[in-house]
N, C-alpha and C positions, 0 to 999 in steps of 0.2 A: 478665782478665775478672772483674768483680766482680758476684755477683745475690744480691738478697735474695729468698728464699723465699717468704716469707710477701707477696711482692710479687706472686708469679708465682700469679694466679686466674683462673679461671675465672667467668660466670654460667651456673649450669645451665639447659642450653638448652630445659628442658622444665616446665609445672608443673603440679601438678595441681589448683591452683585459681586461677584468675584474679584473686582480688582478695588472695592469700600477697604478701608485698615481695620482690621480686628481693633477691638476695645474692649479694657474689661470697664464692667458697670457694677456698682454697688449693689449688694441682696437689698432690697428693703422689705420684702414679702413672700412668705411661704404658702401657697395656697395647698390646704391639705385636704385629699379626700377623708370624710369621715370613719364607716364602716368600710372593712377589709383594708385598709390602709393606714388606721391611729390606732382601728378599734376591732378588735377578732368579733366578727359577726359568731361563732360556734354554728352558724346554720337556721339561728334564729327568723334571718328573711323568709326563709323556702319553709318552716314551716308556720309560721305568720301567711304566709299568701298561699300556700295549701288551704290550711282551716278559712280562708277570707274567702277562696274560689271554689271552694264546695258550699259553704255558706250562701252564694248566692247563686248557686246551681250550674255553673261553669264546669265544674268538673262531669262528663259525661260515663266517662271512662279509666279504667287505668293508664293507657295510652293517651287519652287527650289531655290527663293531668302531665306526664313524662314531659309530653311535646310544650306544656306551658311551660314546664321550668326548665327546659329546655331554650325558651324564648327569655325567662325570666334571668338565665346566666346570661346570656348575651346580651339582656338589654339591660347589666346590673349598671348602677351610678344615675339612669333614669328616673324621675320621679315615679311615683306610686301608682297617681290617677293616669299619666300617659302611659303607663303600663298597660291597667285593667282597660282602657281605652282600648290599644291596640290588639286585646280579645273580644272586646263587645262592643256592636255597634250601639247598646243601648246606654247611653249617658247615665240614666240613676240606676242602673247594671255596678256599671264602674265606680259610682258613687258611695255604691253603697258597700262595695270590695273593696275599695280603698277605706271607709272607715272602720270595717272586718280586720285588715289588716291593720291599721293603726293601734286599735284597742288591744290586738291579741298581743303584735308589738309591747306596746307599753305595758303593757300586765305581767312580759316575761326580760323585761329592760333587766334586769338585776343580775342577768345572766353573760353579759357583757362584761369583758374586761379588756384592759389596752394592749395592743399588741405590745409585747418585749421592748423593752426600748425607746417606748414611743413618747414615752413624761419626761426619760430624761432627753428625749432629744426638741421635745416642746421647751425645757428649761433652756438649753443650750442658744435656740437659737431667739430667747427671750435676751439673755443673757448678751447676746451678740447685737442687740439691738435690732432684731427681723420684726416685723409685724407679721402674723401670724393667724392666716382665714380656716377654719373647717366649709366646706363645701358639701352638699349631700343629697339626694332626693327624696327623702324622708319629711313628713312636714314638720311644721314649727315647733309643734310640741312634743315631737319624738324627740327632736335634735336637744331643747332646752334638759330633755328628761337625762338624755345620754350625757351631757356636759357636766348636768348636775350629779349624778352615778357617780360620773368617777372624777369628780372635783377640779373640774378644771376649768371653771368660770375665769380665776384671775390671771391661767396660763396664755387666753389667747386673746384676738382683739376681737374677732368678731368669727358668728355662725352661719353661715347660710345657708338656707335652703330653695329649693326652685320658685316658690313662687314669691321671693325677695328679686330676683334678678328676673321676670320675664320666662325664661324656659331655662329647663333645665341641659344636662349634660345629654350630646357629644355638641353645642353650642358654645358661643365665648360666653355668654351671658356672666354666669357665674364664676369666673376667674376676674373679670372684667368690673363686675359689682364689688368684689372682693380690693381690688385696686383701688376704686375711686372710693370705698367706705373707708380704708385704711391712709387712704394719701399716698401711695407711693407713687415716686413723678413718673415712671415709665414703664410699659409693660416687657421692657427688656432685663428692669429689673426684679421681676415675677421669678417665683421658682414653683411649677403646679408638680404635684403630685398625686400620681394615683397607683388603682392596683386592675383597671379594665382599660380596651382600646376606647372607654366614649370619654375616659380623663383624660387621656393621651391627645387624642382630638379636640376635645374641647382646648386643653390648653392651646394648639397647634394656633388652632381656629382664634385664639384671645392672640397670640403674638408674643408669650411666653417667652422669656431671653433662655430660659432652660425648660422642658419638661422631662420630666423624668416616670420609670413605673417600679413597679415594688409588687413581690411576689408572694404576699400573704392575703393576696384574695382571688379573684375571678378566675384571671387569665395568665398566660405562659409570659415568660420570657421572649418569646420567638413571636406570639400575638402581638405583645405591646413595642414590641422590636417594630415591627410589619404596619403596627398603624403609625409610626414615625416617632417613639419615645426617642430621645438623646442618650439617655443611658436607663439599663435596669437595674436597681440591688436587688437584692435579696428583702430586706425590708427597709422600713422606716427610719431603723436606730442605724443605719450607715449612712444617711441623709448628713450629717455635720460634718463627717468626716470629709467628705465630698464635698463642701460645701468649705472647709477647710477654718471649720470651728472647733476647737482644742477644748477638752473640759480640765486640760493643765493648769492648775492653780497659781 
């Protein structure tokens, strides 16, 4: 496979004044949501933060568990502890659901696997000369465990998680961290991806030359549409295509 770099651009899908010239700009960075978007969660979160919110006696009810993961789909991409936060006012409440859910997490990590497509389309845009962030609100040693699972230490450049960047997702923080660890000169040259409207946002919110959503986790089509995505696929492995990286030899 041979690609030139400087071939692979983008036009920022956005401007802010209608009568600026379009320009395309060089990809230099794939900012990638981790779970539901590289990584098929199987459901592992919801039942990780099940067993964490009975654990510390959250769960009152059948209904008030429903209404949390009810809270927990929509606030997915969110870190952990801002999570259990926004159910208890009491700080070592959420403290201690947060490391509930980290342990049960990591005890049942082995149960992950990539979505379809998603290694070879990490090769592709290696290959292409993209620099290349996972993004997540999982903490640090979730994220190191998931990388290391399923081997892909020397596929990317860097991992983040929320509290590397200040806050987490629907914020720029972390697309923004992801920029400046990698070098790329602009954040027109950013490509965020996700699979909920707080990646969609949060890109919006970094200045992302593209954001785009991908329909193997959270949210619809028509959601990530609505919080301002540029385009949806279907998932991950249509990202080069789009992107206008050939795996022709």
């Amino acid at each position: 496979m041979t690609m030139d770099a400087e071939t692979l651009t983008i036009e920022p899908a956005r401007r802010i004044d209608d009568d600026v010239e379009f320009y395309d700009v060089p990809v230099e960075l794939a900012v990638l949501d981790l779970t539901g978007t590289t990584v098929r969660d199987a459901g592992l979160a919801e039942a990780a933060f099940t067993r964490a919110a009975e654990h510390v006696g959250l769960v009152q009810s059948e209904d008030s568990l429903t209404s949390m993961l009810t809270y927990l789909r929509d606030a997915t991409g969110r870190s952990t502890i801002d999570v259990f936060r926004s159910l208890t006012a009491d700080e070592a409440t959420a403290q201690s659901a947060t490391a509930a859910f980290d342990a049960e997490y990591l005890e049942n990590i082995g149960s992950l696997e990539a979505v379809d497509g998603a290694e070879h389309t990490l090769h592709l845009l290696r290959d292409a000369e993209v620099s290349i962030a996972f993004i997540t609100g999982l903490p640090r040693d979730t994220v190191n465990a998931i990388v290391a699972h399923l081997g892909w230490q020397e596929s990317i450049d860097v991992a983040l998680c929320a509290a590397d960047a200040g806050r987490g997702i629907p914020f720029p923080d972390l697309p923004l961290t992801a920029l400046m660890r990698t070098g790329a000169q602009s954040v027109d040259s950013m490509v965020v991806v996700g699979d909920t409207v707080n990646h969609v946002r949060s890109g919006l919110a970094a200045g992302a030359g593209l954001v785009v959503g991908v329909l193997t986790g959270a949210h619809s089509a028509e959601q990530l549409h609505q919080a301002g995505a540029d385009d949806v696929l279907g998932s991950i492995a249509m990202l080069p295509a789009m992107l206008g990286v050939s795996s022709d030899v």
